[in-house]
N, C-alpha and C positions, 0 to 999 in steps of 0.2 A: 764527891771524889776528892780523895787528899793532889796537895797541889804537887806537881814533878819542878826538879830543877830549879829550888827556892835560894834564890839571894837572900843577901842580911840587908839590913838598913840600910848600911853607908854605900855598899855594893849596887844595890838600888834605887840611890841617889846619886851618885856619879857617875852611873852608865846608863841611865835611860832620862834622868829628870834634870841633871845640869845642861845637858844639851839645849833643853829648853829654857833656860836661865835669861834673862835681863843682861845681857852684857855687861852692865856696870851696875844697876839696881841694887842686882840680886847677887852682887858679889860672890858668884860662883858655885851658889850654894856650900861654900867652905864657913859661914861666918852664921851666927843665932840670928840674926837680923837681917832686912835689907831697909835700903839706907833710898829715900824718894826726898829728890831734891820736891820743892814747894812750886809752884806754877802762880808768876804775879796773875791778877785779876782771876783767878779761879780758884772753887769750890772742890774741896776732897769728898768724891759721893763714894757711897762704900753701901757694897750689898752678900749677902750670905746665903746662900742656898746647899743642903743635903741631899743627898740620893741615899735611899737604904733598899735592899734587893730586897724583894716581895713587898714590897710599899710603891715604889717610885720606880722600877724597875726589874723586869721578870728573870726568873733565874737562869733562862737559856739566852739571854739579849747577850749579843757580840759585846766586852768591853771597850771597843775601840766607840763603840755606837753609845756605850754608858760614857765615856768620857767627853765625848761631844754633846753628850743632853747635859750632863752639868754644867760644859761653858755656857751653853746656847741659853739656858733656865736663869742661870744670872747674869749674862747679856741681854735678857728681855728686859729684867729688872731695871737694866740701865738704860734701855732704851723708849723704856715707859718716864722715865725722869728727864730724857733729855741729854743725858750725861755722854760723854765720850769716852771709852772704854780703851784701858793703857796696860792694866798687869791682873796678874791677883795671887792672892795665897791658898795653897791645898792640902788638905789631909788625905790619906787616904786608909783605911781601915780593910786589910787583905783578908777575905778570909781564906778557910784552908783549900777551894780550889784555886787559890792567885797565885800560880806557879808563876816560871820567870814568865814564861808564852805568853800566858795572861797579862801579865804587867808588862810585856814589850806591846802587845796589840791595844792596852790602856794608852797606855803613853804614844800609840801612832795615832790613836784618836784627838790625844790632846795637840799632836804638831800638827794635823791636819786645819782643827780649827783657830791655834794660833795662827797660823799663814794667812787664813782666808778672815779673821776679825780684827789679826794688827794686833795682839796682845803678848805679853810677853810672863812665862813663871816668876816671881820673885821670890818664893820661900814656901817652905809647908812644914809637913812632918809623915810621915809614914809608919803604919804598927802593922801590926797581925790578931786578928782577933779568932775565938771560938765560934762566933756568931755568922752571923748573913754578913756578906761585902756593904759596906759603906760607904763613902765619899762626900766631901764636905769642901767648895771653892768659898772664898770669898774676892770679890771682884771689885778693881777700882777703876774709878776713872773721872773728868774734871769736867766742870762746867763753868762757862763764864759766873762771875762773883753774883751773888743773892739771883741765882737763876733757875735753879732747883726747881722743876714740876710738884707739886707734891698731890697728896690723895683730898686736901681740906680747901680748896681755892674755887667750887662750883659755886654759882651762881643761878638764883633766879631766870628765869628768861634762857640760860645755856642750851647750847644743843645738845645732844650725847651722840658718841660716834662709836664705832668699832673699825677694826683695819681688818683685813684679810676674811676669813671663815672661821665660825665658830662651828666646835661638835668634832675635828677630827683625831682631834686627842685622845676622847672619848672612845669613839670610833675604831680609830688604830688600837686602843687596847684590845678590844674585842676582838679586830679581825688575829694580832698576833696570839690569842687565845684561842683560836679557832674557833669563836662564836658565830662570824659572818658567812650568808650565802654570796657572795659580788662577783664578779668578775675578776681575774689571778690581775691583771693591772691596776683596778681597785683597790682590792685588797693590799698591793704593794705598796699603793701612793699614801693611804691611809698608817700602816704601819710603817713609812718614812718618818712620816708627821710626827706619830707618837715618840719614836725612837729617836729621831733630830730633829725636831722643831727650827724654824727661821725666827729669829729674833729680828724687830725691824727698825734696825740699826739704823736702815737707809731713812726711816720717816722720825730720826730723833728731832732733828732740828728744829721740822716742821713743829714739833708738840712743843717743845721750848719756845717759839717762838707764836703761837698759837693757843694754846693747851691750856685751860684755867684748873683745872682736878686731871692728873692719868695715875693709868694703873696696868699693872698686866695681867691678861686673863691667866692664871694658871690653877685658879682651886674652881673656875666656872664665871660662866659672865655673868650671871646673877646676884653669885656671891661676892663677887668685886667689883661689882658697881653697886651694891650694897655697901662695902667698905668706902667708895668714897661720898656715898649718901651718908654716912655715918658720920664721919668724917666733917665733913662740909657741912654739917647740919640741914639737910635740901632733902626732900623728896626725888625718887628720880622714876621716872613713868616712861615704860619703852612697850615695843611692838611685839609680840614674840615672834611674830609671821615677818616682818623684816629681815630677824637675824641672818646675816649671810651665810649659804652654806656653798662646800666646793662641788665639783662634778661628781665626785665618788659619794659626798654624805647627801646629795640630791636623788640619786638614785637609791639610796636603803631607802629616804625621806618616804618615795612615792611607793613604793612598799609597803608601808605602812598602814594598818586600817587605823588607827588613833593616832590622828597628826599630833593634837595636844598633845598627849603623852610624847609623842616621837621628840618633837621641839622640846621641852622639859628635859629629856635625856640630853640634848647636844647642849642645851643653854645651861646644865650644872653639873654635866661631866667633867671638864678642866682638862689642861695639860692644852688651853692652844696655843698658850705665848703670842698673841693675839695684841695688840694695845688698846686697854676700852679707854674716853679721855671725854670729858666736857670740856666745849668752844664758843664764844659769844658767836650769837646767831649772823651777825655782822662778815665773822669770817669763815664762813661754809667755801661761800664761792673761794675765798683763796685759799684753804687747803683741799679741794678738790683740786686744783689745780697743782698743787704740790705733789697730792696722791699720783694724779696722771702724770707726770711728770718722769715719776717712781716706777709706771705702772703697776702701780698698790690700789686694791680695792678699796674703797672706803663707803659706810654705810651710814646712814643716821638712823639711828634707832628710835628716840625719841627725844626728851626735853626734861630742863630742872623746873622745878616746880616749888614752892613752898610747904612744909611739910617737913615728913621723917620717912626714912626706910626706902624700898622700892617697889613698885607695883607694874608688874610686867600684864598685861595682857594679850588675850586668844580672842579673835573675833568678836571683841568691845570688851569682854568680860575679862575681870582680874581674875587671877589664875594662885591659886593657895600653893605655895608649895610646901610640899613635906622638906623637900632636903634643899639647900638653895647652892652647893657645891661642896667640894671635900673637905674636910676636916680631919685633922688627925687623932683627935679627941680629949 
């Protein structure tokens, strides 16, 4: 459906997206640039994530609900590093339903979750495309100097951990597909998940100050704890029967008559924004206590190992998988 009510550019830059402007940063969005004074003793971490409709989000999702999965997807990112999240830059690629309505309920998505993450616009650009809607952040923010988590620092001996629940990412796409039989609360909680994910802003510190290899789950836990097996050069050997799940993906779980398989769908589905992270086995006991702290669940999944790749197993046995998370190809 063609879009009603369309602003131009600059129209739609001064009345819905300056508002959200950096005070002084982002220079009012009047100027090509914004201007980020430098931070003694910190690191500029910088992260980029897209949304394209029918890839990353479905054609009937609220865009106030699309512009809070873009912050929250590159808030993970930075919350898997460690880093502390301040501004960022955004595109946004309209298509022909992004009438004004649309693009004022985008942009109540984004003040919403500037208020509640402490971040501020500095700058973007805005088109109009033929195509499916698109959207593209990139997000900054500072870390104390040479402090940076990265995906390559596992070790031997390491524990491997995950936060929260894996699968409901997965999960919530189905249920807003109308795939799932659950209960109308279920199905709600689970299509939260998908639609606004929690980024776990609250446990950065802890993995900076802990954390030998993180990463954020968003293409599958399998698949990204393969990335920083890869990465790290380590073997990494986990549970599949550990992986946490929440109350909603518990109950599809025991529905299930092939648990393997069940577990396999939630462990390389994607979309938890999850943080997987290897930790010397030394500090378990103090980031449990960080976790509880949070009341953040925290899991150990398994251990580094010497070696290459990942090897998940079901009931002792390694587990082949066909697909090990999303790809875009």
């Amino acid at each position: 459906m063609a879009a009603v009510d369309v602003a131009g550019e600059f129209e739609t830059i001064r009345r819905l997206f300056a508002p959200l402007a950096h005070p002084e940063w982002g220079r009012g969005l009047r100027d090509d640039v914004a201007v980020v004074p430098s931070r003694p003793g910190h690191d500029l971490v910088l992260t980029k994530d897209a949304l394209v409709e029918g890839v990353h989000f479905l054609p009937t999702d609220p865009l106030d609900t699309v512009a809070r999965k873009l912050m929250r997807v590159n808030l993970s990112d930075l919350a898997a590093k460690g880093a502390e999240p301040f501004g960022y830059l955004l595109a946004c690629h309209w298509s022909e339903r992004c009438g004004w309505p649309e693009r004022m309920t985008f942009v109540d998505g984004l003040r919403a979750d500037q208020k509640a993450f402490g971040v501020a616009l500095l700058g973007g650009d805005t088109v109009v495309t033929p195509g499916p809607a698109s959207f593209s952040m990139t997000l900054l923010g500072w870390t104390p100097k040479g402090r940076t988590v990265s995906r390559g620092g596992a070790r031997v001996g390491d524990l491997v951990f995950v936060t929260g629940s894996i699968g409901d990412g997965w999960l919530g796409l189905q249920a807003a597909q109308g795939k799932l039989s659950l209960e109308p609360d279920r199905l709600a909680a689970l299509q939260d998940h998908y639609r606004t994910p929690m980024p776990r802003l609250e446990f950065s510190d802890a993995i900076r100050d802990f954390a030998s290899a993180s990463i954020d789950v968003s293409d599958g836990l399998i698949a990204d704890l393969g990335h920083i097996a890869d990465t790290s050069g380590v073997r990494i050997e986990i549970d599949l029967e550990l992986s946490p799940r929440s109350a909603a993906a518990q109950v599809w779980y025991d529905g299930r008559v092939d648990e393997q398989a069940a577990l396999e769908k939630l462990v390389t589905g994607g979309d938890d924004y999850e943080i997987a992270f290897t930790a010397r086995a030394a500090d378990e006991a103090a980031l449990r206590r960080e976790a509880d702290r949070r009341r953040l669940r925290l899991t150990r999944l398994g251990r580094v190992v010497a070696g290459q790749g990942i090897i998940a197993r079901f009931a002792g046995q390694p587990v082949p998988f066909e697909r090990t998370g999303f790809t875009h190809g």
